[in-house]
C-alpha positions as CSV (number, residue, x, y, z in Angstrom):
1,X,12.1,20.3,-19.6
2,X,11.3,21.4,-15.9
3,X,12.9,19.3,-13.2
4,X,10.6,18.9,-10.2
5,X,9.9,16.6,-7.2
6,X,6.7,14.4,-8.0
7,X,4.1,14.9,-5.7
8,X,2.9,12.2,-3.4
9,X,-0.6,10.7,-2.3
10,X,-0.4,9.0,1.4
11,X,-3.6,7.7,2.1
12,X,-5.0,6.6,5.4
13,X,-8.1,4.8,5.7
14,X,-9.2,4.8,9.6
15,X,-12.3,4.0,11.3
16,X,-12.2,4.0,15.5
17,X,-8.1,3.7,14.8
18,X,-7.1,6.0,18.0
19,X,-5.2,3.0,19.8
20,X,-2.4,2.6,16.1
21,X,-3.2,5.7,14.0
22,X,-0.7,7.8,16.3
23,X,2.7,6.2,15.2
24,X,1.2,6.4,11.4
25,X,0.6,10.3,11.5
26,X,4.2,10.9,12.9
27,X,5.5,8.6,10.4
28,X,4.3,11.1,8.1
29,X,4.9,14.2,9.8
30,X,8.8,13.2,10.0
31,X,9.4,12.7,6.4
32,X,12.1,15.3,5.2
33,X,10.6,15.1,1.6
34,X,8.1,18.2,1.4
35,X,5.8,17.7,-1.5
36,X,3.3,15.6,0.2
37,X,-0.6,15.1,0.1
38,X,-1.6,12.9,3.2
39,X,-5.2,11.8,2.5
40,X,-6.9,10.5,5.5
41,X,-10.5,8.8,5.1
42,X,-12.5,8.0,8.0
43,X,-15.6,6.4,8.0
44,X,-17.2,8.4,10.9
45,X,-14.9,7.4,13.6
46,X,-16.6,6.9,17.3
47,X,-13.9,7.0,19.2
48,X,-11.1,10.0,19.6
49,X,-9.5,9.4,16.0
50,X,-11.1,12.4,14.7
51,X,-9.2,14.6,18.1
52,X,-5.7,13.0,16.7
53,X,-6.3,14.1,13.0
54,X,-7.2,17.3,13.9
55,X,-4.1,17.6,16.1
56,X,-2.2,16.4,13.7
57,X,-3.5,18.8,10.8
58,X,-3.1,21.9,13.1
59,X,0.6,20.7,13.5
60,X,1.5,20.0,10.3
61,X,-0.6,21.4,7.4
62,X,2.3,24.3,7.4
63,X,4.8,21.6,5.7
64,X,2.2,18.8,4.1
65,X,-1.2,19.2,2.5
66,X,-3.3,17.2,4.6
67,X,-7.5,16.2,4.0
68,X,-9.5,14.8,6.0
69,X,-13.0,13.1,4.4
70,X,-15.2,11.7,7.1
71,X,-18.1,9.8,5.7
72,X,-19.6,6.5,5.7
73,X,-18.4,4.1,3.6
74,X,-19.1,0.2,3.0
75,X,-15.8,-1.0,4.4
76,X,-12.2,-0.6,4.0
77,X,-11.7,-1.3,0.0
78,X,-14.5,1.1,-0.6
79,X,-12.8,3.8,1.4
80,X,-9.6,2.5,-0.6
81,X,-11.5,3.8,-3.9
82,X,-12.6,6.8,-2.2
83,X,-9.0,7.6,-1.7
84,X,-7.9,6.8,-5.0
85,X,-10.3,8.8,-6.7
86,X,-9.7,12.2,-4.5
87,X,-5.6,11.7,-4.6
88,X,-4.3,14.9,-6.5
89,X,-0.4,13.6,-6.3
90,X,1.6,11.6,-8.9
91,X,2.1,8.8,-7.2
92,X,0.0,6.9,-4.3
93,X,0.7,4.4,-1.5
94,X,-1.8,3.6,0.7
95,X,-0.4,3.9,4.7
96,X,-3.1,2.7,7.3
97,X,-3.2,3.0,10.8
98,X,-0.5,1.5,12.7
99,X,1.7,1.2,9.6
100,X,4.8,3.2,9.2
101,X,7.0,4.5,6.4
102,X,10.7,2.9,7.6
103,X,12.7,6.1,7.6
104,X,12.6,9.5,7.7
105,X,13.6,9.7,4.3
106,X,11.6,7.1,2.8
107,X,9.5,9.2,0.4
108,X,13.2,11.1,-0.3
109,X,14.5,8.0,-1.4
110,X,11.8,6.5,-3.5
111,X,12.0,10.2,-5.3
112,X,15.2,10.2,-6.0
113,X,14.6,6.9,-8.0
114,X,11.7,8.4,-10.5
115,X,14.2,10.3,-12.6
116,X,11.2,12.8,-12.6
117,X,10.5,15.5,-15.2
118,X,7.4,17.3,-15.2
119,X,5.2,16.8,-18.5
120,X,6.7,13.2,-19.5
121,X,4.7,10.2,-19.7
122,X,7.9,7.8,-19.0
123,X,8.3,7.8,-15.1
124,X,8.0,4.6,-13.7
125,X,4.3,2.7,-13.0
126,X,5.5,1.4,-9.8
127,X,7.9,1.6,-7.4
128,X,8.1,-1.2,-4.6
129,X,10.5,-3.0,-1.8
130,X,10.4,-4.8,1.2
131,X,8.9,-4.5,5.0
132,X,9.4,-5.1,8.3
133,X,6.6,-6.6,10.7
134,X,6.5,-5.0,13.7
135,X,4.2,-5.8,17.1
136,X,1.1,-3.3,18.2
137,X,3.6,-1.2,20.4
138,X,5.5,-0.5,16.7
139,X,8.3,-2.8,17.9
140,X,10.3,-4.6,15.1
141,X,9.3,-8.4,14.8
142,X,11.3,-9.9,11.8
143,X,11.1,-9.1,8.0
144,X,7.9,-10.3,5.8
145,X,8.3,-13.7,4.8
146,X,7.5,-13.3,1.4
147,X,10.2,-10.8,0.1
148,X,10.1,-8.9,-2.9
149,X,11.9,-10.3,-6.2
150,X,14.4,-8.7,-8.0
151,X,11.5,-8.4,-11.2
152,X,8.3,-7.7,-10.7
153,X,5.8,-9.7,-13.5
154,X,2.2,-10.4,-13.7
155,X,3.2,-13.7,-12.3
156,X,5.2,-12.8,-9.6
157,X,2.0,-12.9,-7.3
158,X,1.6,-17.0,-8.4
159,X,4.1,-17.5,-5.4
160,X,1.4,-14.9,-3.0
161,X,2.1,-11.8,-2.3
162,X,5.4,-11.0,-2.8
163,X,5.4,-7.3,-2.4
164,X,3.1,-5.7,0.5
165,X,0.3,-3.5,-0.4
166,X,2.0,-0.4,2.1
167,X,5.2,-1.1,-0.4
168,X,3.4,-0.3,-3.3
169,X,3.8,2.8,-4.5
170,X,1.8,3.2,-8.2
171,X,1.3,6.2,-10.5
172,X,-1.7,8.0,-9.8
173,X,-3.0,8.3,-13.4
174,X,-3.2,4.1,-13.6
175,X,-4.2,3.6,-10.4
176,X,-7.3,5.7,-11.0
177,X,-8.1,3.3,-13.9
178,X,-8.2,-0.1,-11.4
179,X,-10.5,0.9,-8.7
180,X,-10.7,-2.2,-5.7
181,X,-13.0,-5.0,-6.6
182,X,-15.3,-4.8,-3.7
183,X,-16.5,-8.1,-4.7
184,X,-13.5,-9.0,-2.0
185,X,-14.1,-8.2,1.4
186,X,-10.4,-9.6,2.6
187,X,-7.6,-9.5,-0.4
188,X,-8.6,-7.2,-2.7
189,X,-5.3,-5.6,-2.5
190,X,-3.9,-8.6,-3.9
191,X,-6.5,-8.7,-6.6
192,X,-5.4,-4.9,-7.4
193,X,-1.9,-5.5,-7.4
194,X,-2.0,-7.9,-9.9
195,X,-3.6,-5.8,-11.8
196,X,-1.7,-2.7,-11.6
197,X,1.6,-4.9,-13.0
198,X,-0.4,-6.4,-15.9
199,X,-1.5,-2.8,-17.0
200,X,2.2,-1.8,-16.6
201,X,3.3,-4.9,-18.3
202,X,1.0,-4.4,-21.5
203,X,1.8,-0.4,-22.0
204,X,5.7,-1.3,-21.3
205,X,6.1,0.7,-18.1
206,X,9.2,0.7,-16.1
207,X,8.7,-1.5,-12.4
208,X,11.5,0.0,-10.1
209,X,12.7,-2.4,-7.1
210,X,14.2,0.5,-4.8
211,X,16.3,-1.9,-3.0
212,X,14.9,-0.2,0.0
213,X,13.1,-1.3,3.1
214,X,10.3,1.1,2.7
215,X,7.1,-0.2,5.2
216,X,6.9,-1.1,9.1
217,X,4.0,-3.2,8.9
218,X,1.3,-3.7,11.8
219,X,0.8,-7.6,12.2
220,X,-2.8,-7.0,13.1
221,X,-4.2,-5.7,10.0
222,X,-7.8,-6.7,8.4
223,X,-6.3,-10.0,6.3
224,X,-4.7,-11.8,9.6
225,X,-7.9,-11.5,11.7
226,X,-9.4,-12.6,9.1
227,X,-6.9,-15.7,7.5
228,X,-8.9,-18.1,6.2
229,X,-11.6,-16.2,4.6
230,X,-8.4,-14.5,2.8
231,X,-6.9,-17.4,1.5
232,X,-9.9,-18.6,0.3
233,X,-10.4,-15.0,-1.6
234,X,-6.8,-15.4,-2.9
235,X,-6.9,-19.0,-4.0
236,X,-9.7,-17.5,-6.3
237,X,-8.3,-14.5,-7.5
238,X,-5.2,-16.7,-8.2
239,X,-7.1,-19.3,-10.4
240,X,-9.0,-15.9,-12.1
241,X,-5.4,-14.7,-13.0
242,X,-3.0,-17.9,-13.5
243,X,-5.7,-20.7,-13.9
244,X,-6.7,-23.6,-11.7
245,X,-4.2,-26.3,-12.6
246,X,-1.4,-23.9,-11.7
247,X,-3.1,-22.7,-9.0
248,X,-3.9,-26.1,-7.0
249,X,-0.1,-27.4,-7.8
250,X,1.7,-24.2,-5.9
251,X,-1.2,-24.8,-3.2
252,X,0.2,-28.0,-2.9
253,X,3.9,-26.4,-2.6
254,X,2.4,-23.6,-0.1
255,X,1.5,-27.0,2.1
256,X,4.0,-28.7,1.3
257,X,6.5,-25.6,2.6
258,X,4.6,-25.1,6.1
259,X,5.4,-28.3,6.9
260,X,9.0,-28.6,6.3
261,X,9.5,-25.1,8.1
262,X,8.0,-26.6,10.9
C-alpha cells in the first residue's frame, strides 16, 4: 500500500466578485496543506476579478495548482457543474467568493481524518462540519443556526439544511455522478446534498463529522438575496425527497419555531 495525502479540489465560482473574492484567495493561499487544486470559474468577469486571479496565480501557483476557466455560463449552478466536471483532486468543496476556510490548517485537518491510502476504494464519501457567518468586511457574526448533527442520513436535510454547502467536502469520483439540477435557480445545493448522502448511504460509504469548524460563511450569498424564491425551491425538493405530508408538518414546526424565538 502507498501512503499519500489525497489531493483536493477548491472550486470558486466568481462573476464581477472583486469587492469579496480577495479574503477567499488568501484563504487559500494560507493553507499549510500542499496538495491543492484551486479551481476558479469565472463567467467573464467585467469588473477587476480577472486582475486579482491573475495576481493571485503569479503568487502562488509555486505551492498550489491553480486554473482559471473564464467563459460564459448560464448561472452559478451551471458553473458549479463546470467545476465538477474539470476537478482532477480526490475530494471537492466548493469555496466562493467571500467565503473562507476557518483556519490555516483546515484542509490539514480534514486530511488527517481520511485515513488515506492511495488505490483503495474505502475513504470516506463525505467529510462535513460546522460554520461561522461572518459580515461583508469577513468579521465574525455568530455560528449557523442550523448546526450539523452528530450523523449524517438521507433525512437529516428534513430539518433544512443542516450542514452548509462550503462544509461539504465529497469524493470527487461521486460527485462527478450528481451534477446540479439546474432546474433550481436558488437551492440546488440542497437538492445535491441530499443526493450525495443517499448515494453514500446505498453503497455503504463512511460520512465523517470532523468535529471541526471548517467554513467562514459570507451572509450575502445567492440564497439570502433571494429568500423566498429559495424556500419555495426547498419546500419542493423536500416533498420530491421525504413526501408532502412530512413535508407540510415540519413546515408547520419551521413556523411554529420563528415565532417562539421571537
Amino acid at each position: 500500500m502507498t501512503y499519500m495525502q489525497p489531493l483536493f479540489t477548491i472550486a470558486t465560482v466568481t462573476y464581477n466578485a472583486e469587492a469579496t473574492l480577495g479574503r477567499t484567495l488568501q484563504s487559500v493561499a494560507a493553507q499549510d496543506y500542499v496538495r491543492i487544486e484551486h479551481l476558479i470559474i469565472d463567467g467573464c468577469s467585467t469588473d477587476h476579478t480577472l486582475s486579482l486571479v491573475q495576481r493571485y496565480v503569479e503568487e502562488n501557483q509555486a505551492r498550489h495548482n491553480i486554473r482559471l476557466i473564464c467563459e460564459p455560463d448560464s448561472g452559478l449552478y451551471d458553473a458549479m457543474n463546470k467545476a465538477l466536471l474539470s476537478a482532477s483532486g480526490d475530494y471537492i468543496v466548493f469555496l466562493n467568493a467571500g467565503d473562507r476556510l476557518h483556519d490555516i490548517d483546515t484542509i490539514s485537518a480534514i486530511a488527517g481524518q481520511t485515513g488515506w491510502v492511495k488505490g483503495e476504494h474505502r475513504h470516506p464519501a463525505i467529510l462535513y462540519g460546522d460554520t461561522h457567518l461572518v459580515d461583508g468586511d469577513g468579521n465574525f457574526l455568530r455560528r449557523r443556526r442550523l448546526t450539523p448533527p452528530e450523523k449524517l442520513t438521507p433525512r437529516t436535510f428534513l430539518d433544512g439544511m443542516r450542514v452548509c454547502h462550503q462544509s461539504f467536502y465529497v469524493r470527487t469520483d461521486i460527485a462527478k455522478q450528481e451534477l446540479y439540477d439546474l432546474r433550481y435557480r436558488y437551492s440546488a445545493d440542497f437538492d445535491w446534498c441530499i443526493r450525495i448522502i443517499r448515494r453514500a448511504t446505498r453503497r455503504r460509504i463512511r460520512i465523517v463529522n470532523t468535529g471541526l469548524v471548517l467554513t467562514d460563511y459570507l451572509n450575502e450569498g445567492l440564497t439570502t438575496r433571494n429568500h423566498r424564491a429559495s424556500l419555495w425551491e426547498r419546500f419542493r425538493i423536500m416533498a420530491h425527497y421525504y413526501g408532502w405530508p412530512a413535508t407540510v408538518v415540519r413546515h408547520f414546526w419551521f413556523i411554529i419555531r420563528a415565532v417562539v424565538k421571537r
